[in-house]
PyMOL commands that place a pseudoatom at each C-alpha (Angstrom):
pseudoatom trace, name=CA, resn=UNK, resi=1, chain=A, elem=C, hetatm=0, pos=[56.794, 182.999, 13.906]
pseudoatom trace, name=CA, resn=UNK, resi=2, chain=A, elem=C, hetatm=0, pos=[57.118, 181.482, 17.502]
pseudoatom trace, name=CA, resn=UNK, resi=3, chain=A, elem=C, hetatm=0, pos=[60.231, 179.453, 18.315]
pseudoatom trace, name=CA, resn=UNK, resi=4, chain=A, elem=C, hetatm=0, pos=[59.719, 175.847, 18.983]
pseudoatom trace, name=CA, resn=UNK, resi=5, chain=A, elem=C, hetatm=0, pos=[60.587, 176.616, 22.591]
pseudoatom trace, name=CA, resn=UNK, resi=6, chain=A, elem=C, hetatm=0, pos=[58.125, 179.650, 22.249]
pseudoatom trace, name=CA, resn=UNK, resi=7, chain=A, elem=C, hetatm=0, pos=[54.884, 177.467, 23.617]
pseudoatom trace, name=CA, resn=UNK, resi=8, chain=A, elem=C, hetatm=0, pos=[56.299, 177.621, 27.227]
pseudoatom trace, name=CA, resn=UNK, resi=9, chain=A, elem=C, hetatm=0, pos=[57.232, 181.174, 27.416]
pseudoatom trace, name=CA, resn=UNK, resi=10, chain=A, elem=C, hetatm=0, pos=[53.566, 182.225, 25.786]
pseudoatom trace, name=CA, resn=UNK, resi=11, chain=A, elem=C, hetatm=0, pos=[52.305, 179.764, 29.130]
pseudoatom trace, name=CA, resn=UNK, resi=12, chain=A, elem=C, hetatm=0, pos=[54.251, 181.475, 31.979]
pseudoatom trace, name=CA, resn=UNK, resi=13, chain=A, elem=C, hetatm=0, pos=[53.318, 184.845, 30.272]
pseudoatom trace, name=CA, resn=UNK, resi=14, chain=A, elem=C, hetatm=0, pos=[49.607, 183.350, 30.632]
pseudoatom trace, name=CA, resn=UNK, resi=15, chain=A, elem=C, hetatm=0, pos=[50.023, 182.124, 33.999]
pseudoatom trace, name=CA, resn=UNK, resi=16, chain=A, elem=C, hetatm=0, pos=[51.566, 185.344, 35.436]
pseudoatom trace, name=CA, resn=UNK, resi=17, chain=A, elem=C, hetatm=0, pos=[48.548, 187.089, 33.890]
pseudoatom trace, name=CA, resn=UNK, resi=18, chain=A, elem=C, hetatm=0, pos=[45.921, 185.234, 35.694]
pseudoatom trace, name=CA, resn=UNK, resi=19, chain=A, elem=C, hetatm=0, pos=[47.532, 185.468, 38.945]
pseudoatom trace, name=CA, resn=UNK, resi=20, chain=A, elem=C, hetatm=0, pos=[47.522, 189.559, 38.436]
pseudoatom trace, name=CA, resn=UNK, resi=21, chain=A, elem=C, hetatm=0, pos=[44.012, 188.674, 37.638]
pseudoatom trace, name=CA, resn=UNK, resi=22, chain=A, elem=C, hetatm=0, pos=[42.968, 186.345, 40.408]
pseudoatom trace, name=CA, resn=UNK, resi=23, chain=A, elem=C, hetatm=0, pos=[45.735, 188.098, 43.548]
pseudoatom trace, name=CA, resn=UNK, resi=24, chain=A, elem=C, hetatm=0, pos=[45.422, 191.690, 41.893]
pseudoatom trace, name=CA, resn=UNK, resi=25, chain=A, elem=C, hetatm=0, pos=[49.552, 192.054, 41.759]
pseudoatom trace, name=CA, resn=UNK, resi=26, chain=A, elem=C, hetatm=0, pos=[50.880, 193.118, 39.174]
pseudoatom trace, name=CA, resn=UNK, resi=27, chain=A, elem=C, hetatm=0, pos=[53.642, 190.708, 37.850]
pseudoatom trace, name=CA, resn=UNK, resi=28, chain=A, elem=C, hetatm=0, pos=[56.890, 191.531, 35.900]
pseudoatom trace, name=CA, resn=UNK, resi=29, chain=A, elem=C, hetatm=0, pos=[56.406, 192.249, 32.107]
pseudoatom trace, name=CA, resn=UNK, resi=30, chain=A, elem=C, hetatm=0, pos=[57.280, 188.840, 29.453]
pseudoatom trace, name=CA, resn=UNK, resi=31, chain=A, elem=C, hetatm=0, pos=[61.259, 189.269, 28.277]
pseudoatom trace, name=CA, resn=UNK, resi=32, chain=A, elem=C, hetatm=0, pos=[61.539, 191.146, 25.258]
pseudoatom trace, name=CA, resn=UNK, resi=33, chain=A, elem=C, hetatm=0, pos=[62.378, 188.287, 23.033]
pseudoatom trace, name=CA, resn=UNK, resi=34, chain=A, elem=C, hetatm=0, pos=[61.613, 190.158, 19.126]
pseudoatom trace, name=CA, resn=UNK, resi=35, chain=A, elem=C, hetatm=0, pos=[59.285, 187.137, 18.346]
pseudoatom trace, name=CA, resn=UNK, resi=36, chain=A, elem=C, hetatm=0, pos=[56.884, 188.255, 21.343]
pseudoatom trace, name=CA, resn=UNK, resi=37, chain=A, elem=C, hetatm=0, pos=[56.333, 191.707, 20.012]
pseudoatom trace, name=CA, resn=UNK, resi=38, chain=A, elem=C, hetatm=0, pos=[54.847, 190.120, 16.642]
pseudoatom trace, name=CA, resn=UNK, resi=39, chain=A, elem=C, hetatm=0, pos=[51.572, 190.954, 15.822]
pseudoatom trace, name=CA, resn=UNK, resi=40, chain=A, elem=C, hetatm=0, pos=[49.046, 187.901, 16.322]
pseudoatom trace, name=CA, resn=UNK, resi=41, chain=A, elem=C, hetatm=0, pos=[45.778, 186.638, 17.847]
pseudoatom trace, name=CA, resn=UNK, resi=42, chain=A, elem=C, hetatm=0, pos=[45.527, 184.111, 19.972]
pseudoatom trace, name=CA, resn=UNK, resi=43, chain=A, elem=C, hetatm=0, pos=[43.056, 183.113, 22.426]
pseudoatom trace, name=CA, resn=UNK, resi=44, chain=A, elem=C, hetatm=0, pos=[43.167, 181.681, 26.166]
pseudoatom trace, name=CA, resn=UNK, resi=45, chain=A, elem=C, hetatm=0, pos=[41.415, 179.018, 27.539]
pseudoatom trace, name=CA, resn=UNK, resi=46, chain=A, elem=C, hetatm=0, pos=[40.905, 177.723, 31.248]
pseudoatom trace, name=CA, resn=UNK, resi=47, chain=A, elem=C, hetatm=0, pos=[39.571, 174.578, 31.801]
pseudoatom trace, name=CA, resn=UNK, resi=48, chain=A, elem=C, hetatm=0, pos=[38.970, 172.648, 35.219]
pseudoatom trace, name=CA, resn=UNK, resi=49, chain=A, elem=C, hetatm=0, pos=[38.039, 169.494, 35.504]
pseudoatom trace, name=CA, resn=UNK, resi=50, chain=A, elem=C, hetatm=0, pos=[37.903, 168.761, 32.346]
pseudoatom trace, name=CA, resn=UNK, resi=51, chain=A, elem=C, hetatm=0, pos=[35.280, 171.546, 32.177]
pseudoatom trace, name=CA, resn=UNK, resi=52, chain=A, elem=C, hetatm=0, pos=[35.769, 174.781, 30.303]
pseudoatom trace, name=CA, resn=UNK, resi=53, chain=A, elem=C, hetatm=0, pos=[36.030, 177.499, 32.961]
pseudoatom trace, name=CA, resn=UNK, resi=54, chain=A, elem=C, hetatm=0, pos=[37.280, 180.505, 30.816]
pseudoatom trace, name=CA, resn=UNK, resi=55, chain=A, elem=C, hetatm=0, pos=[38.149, 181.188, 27.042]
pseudoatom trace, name=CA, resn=UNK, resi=56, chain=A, elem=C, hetatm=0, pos=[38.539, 185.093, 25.692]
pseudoatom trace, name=CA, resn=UNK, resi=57, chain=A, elem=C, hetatm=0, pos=[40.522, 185.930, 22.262]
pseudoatom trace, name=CA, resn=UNK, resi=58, chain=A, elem=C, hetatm=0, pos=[41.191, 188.070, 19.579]
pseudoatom trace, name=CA, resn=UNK, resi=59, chain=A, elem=C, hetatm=0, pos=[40.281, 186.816, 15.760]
pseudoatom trace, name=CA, resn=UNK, resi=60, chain=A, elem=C, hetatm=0, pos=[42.023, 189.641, 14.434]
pseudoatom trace, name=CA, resn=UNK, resi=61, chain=A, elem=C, hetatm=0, pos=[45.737, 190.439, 14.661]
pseudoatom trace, name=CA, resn=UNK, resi=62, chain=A, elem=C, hetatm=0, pos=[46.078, 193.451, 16.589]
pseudoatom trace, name=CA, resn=UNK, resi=63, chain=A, elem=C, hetatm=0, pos=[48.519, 193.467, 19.125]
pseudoatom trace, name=CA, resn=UNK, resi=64, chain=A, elem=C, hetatm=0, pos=[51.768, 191.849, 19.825]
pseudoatom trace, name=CA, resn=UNK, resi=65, chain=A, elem=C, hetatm=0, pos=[51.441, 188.638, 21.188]
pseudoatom trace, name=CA, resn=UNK, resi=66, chain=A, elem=C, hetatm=0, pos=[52.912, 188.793, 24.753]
pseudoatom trace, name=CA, resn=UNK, resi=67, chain=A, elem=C, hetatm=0, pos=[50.633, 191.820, 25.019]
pseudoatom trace, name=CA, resn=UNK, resi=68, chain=A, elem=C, hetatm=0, pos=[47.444, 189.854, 23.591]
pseudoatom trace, name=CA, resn=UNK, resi=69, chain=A, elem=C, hetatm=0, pos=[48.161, 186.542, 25.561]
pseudoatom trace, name=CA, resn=UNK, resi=70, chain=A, elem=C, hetatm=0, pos=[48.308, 188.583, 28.559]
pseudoatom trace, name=CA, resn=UNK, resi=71, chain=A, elem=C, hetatm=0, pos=[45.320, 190.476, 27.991]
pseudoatom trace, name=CA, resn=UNK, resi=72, chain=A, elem=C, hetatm=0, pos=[43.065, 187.115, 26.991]
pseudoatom trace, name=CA, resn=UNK, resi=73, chain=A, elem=C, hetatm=0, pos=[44.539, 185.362, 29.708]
pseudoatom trace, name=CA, resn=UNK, resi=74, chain=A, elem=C, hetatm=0, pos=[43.366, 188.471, 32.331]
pseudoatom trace, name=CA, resn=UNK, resi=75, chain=A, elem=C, hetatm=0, pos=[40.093, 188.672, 30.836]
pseudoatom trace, name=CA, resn=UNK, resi=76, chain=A, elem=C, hetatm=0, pos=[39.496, 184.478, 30.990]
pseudoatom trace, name=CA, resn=UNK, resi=77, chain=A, elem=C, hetatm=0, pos=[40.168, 184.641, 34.374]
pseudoatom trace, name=CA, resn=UNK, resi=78, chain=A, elem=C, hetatm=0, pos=[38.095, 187.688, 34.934]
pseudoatom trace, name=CA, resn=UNK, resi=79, chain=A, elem=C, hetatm=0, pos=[35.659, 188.763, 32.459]
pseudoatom trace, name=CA, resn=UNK, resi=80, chain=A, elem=C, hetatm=0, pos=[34.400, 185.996, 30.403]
pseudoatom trace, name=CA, resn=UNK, resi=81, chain=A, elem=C, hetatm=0, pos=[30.522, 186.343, 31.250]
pseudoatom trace, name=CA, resn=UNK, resi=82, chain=A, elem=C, hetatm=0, pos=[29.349, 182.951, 31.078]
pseudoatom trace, name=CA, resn=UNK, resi=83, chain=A, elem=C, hetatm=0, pos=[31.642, 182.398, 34.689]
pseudoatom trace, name=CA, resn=UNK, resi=84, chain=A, elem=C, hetatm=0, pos=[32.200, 183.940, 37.638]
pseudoatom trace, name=CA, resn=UNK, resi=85, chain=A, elem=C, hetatm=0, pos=[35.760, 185.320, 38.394]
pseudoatom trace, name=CA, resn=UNK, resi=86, chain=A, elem=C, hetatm=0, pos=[38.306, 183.129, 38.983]
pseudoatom trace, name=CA, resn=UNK, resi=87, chain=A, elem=C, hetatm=0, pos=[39.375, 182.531, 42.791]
pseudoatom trace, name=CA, resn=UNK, resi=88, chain=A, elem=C, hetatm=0, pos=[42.490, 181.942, 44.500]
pseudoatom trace, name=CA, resn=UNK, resi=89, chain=A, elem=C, hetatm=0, pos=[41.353, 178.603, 46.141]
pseudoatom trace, name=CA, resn=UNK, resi=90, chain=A, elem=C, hetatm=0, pos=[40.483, 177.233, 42.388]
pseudoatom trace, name=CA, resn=UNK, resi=91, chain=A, elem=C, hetatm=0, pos=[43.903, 178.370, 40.832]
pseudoatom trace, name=CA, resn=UNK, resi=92, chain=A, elem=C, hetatm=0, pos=[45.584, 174.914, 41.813]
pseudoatom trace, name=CA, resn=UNK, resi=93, chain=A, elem=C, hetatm=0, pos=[43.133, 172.921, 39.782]
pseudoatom trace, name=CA, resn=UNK, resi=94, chain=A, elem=C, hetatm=0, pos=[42.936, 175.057, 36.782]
pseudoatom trace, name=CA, resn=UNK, resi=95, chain=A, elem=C, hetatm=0, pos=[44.815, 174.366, 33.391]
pseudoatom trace, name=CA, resn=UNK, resi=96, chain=A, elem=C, hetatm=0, pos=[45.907, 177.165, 31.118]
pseudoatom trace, name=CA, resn=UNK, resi=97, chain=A, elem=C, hetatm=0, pos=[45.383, 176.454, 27.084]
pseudoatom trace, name=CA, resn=UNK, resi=98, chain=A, elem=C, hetatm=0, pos=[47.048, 179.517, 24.515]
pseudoatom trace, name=CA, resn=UNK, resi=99, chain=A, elem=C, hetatm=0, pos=[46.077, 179.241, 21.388]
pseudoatom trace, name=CA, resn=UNK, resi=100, chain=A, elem=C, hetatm=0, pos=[47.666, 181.343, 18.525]
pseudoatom trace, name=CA, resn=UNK, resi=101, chain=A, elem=C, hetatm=0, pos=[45.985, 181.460, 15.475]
pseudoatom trace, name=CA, resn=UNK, resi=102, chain=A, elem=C, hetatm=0, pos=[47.306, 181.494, 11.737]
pseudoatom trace, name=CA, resn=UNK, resi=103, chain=A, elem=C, hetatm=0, pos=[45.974, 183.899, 8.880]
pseudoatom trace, name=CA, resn=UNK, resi=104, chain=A, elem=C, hetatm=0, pos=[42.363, 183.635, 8.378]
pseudoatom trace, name=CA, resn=UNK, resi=105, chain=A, elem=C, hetatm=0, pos=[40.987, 182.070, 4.515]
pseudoatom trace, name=CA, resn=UNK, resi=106, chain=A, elem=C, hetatm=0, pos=[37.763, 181.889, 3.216]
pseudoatom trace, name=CA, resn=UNK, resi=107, chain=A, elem=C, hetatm=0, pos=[36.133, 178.494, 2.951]
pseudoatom trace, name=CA, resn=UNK, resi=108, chain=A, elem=C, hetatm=0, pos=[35.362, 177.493, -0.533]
pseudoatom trace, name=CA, resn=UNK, resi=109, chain=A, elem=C, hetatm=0, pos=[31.753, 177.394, -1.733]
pseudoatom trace, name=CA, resn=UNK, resi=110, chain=A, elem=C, hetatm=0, pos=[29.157, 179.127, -1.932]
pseudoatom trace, name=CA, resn=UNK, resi=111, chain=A, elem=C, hetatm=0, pos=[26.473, 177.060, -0.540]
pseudoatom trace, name=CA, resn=UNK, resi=112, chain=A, elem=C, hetatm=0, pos=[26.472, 175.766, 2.707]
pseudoatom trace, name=CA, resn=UNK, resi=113, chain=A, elem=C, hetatm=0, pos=[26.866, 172.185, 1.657]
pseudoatom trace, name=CA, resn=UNK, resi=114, chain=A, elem=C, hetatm=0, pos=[29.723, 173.203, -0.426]
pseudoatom trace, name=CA, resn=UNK, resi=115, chain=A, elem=C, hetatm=0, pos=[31.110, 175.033, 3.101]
pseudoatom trace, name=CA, resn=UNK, resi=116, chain=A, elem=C, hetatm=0, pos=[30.522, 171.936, 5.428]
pseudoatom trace, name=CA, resn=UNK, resi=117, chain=A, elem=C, hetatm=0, pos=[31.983, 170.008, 2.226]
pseudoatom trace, name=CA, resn=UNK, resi=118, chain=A, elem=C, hetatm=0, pos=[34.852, 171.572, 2.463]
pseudoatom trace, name=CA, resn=UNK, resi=119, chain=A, elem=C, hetatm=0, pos=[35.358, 172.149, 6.406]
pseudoatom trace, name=CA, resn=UNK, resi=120, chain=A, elem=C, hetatm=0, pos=[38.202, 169.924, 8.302]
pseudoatom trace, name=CA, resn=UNK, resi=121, chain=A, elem=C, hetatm=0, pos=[37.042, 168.252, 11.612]
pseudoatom trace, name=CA, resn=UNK, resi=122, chain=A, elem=C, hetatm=0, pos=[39.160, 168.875, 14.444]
pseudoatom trace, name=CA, resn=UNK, resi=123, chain=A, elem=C, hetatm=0, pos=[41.884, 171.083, 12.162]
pseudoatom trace, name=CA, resn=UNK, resi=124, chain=A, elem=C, hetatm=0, pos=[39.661, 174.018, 11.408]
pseudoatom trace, name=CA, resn=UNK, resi=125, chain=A, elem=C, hetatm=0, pos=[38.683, 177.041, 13.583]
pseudoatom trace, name=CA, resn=UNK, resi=126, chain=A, elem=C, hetatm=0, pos=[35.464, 179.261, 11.865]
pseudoatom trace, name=CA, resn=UNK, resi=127, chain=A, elem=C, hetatm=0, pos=[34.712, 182.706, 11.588]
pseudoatom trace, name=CA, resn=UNK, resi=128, chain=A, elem=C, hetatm=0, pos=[31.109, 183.143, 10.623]
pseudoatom trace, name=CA, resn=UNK, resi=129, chain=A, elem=C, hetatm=0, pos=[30.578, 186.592, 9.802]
pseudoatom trace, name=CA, resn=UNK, resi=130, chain=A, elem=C, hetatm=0, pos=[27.487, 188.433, 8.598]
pseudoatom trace, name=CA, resn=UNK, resi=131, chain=A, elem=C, hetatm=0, pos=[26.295, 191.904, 8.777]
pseudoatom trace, name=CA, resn=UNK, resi=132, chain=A, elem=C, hetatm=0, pos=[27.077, 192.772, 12.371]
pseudoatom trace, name=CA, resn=UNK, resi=133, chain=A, elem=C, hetatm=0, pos=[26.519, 188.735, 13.526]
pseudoatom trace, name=CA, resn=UNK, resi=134, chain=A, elem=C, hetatm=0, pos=[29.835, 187.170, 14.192]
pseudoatom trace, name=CA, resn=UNK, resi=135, chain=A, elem=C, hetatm=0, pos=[31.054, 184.412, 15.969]
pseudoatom trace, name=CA, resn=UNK, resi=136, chain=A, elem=C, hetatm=0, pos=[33.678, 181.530, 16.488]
pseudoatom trace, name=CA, resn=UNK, resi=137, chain=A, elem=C, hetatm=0, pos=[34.224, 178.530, 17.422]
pseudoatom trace, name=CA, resn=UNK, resi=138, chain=A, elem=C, hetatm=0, pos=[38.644, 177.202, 17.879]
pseudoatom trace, name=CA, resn=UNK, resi=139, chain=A, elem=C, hetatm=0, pos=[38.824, 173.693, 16.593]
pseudoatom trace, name=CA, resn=UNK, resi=140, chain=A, elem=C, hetatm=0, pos=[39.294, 172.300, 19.899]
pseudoatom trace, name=CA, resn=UNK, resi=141, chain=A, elem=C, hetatm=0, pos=[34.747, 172.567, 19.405]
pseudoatom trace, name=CA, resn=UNK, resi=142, chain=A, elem=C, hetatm=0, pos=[34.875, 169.950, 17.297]
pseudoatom trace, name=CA, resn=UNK, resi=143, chain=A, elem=C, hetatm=0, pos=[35.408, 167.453, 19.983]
pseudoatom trace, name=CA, resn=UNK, resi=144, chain=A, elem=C, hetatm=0, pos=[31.991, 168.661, 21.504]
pseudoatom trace, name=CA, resn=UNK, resi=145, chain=A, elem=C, hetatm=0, pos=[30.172, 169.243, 18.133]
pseudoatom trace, name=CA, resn=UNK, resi=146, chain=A, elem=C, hetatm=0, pos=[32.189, 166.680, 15.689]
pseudoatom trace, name=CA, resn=UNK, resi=147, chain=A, elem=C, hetatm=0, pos=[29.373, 166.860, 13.339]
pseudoatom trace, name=CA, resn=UNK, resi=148, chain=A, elem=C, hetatm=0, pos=[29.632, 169.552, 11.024]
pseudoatom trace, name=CA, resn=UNK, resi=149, chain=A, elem=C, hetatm=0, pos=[26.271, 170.250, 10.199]
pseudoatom trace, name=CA, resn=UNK, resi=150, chain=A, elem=C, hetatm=0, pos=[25.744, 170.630, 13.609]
pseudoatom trace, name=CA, resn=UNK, resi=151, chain=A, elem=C, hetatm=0, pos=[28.789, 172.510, 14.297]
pseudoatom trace, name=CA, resn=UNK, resi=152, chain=A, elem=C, hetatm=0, pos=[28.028, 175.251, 12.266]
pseudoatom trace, name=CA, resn=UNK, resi=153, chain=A, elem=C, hetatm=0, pos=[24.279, 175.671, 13.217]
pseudoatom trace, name=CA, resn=UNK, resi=154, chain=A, elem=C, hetatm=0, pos=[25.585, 176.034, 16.612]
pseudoatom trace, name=CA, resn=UNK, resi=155, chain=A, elem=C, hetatm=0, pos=[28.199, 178.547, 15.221]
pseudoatom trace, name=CA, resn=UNK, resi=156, chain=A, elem=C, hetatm=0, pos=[25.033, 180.434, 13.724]
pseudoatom trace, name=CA, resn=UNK, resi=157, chain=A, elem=C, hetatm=0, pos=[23.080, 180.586, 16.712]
pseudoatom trace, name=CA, resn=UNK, resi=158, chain=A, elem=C, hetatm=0, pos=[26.327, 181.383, 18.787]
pseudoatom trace, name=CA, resn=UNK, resi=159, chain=A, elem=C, hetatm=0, pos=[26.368, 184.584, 15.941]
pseudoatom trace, name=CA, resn=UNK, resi=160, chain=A, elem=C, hetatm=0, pos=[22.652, 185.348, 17.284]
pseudoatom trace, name=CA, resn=UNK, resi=161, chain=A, elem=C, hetatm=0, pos=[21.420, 184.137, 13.609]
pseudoatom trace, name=CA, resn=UNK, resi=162, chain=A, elem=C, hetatm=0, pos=[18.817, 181.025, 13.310]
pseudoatom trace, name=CA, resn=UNK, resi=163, chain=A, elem=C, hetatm=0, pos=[19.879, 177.665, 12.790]
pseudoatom trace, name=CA, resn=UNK, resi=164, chain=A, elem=C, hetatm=0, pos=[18.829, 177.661, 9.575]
pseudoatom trace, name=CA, resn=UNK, resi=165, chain=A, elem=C, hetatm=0, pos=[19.781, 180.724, 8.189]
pseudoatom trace, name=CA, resn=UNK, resi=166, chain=A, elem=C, hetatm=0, pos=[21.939, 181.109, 4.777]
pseudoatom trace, name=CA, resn=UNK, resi=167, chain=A, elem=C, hetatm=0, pos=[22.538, 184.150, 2.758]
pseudoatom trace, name=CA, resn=UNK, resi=168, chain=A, elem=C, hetatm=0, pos=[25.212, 184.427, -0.312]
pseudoatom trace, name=CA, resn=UNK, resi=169, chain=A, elem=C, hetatm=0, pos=[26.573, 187.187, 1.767]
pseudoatom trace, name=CA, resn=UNK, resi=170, chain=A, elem=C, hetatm=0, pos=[27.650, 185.096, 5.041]
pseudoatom trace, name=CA, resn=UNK, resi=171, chain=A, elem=C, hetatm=0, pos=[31.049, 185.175, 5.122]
pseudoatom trace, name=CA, resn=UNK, resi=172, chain=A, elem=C, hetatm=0, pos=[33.205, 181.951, 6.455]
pseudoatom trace, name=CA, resn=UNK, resi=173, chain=A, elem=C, hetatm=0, pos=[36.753, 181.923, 7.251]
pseudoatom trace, name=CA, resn=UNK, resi=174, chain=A, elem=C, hetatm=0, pos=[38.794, 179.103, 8.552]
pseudoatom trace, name=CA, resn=UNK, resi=175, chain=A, elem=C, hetatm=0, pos=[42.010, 179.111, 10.681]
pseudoatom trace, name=CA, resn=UNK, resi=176, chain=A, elem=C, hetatm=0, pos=[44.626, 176.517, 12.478]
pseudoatom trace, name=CA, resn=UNK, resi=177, chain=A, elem=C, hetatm=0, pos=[45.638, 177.454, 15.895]
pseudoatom trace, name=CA, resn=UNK, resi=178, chain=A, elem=C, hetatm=0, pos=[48.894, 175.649, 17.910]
pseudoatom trace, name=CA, resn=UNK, resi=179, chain=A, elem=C, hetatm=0, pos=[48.449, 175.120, 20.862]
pseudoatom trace, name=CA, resn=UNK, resi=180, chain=A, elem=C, hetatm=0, pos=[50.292, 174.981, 24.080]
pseudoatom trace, name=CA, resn=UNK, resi=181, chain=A, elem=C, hetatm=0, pos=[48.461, 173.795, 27.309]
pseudoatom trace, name=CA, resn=UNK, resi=182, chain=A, elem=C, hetatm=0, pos=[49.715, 173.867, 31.495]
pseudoatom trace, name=CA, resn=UNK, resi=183, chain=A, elem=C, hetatm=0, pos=[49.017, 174.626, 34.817]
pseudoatom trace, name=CA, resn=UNK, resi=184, chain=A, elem=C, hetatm=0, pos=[47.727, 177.431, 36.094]
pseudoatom trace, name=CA, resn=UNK, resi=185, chain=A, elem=C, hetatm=0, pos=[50.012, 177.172, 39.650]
pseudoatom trace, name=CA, resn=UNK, resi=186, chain=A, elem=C, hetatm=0, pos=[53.089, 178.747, 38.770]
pseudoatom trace, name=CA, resn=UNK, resi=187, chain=A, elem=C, hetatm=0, pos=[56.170, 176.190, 38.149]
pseudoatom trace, name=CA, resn=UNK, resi=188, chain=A, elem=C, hetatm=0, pos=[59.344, 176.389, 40.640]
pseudoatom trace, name=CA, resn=UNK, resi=189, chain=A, elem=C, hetatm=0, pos=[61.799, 178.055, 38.004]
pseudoatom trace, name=CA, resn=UNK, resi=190, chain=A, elem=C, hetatm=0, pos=[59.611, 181.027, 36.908]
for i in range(1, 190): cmd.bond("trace and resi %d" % i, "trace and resi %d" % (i + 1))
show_as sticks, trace
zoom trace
């Protein structure tokens, strides 16, 4: 789907995005390169420091992927409601991470020992889905919550469920995600 030399267009797409975002200018649209008007989900993160400071996606395919980059990468350095808006004076210090996501699969079992049995540390992404409760966590969580036990109890309560909630009809998907990670500060050549 995305050329090997895709990660670093998918960036500067990102990074023009969040200046709109942060300087309110509208930049020039991606190049029209066919494999950007695929339809995918992907998510952006921001981190500073070290320290998350923005992550918005899509778990569902929906639009093409220059178009939902963009969009994620606007609304991380805008809307994400656990931060304020990005600034202008911060934009040096913060790093851009896109993540696209592969096809979503349900995890096998059908208890949840059978799902954390069957869950891979650090390459798996969940989708915990019940009634109208749903939630995610990218597998870049696991290096926060490594445990997976505790990693999906967190999921649940991310979903607004209790920790220890379990019905047959709680639905878990898995996904992979690449991922392609830079600086927000724009580079010389774009």
């Amino acid at each position: 789907m995305v050329p090997t030399d895709g990660g670093p267009v998918l960036l500067a797409i990102a990074r023009r995005a969040i200046h709109e975002a942060v300087f309110g200018r509208p930049e020039p649209p991606a190049p029209p390169d066919a494999w950007l008007r695929q339809i995918a989900a992907t998510f952006v993160s921001l981190h500073r420091s070290e320290e998350l400071r923005g992550c918005i996606g899509s778990i569902d395919s929906t639009r093409p992927i220059a178009e939902d980059v963009r969009y994620n990468a606007i609304a991380s350095a805008r809307d994400d409601p656990r931060f304020p808006a990005v600034e202008p004076a911060e934009l040096a210090s913060v790093e851009i991470e896109v993540s696209l996501l592969s096809e979503r699969e349900a995890v096998p079992g059908s208890t949840e020992r059978e799902i954390l049995d069957n869950l891979v540390p650090t390459r798996d992404g969940v989708l915990l889905t019940h009634r109208h409760h749903r939630a995610t966590f990218l597998p870049q969580v696991w290096k926060v919550l490594p445990d997976p036990q505790d990693f999906l109890t967190e999921l649940k309560e991310k979903a607004g469920l209790s920790p220890n909630f379990w019905h047959r009809n709680l639905k878990i998907e898995r996904y992979q995600v690449k991922t392609w990670q830079g600086p927000a500060t724009p580079a010389e050549q774009e």
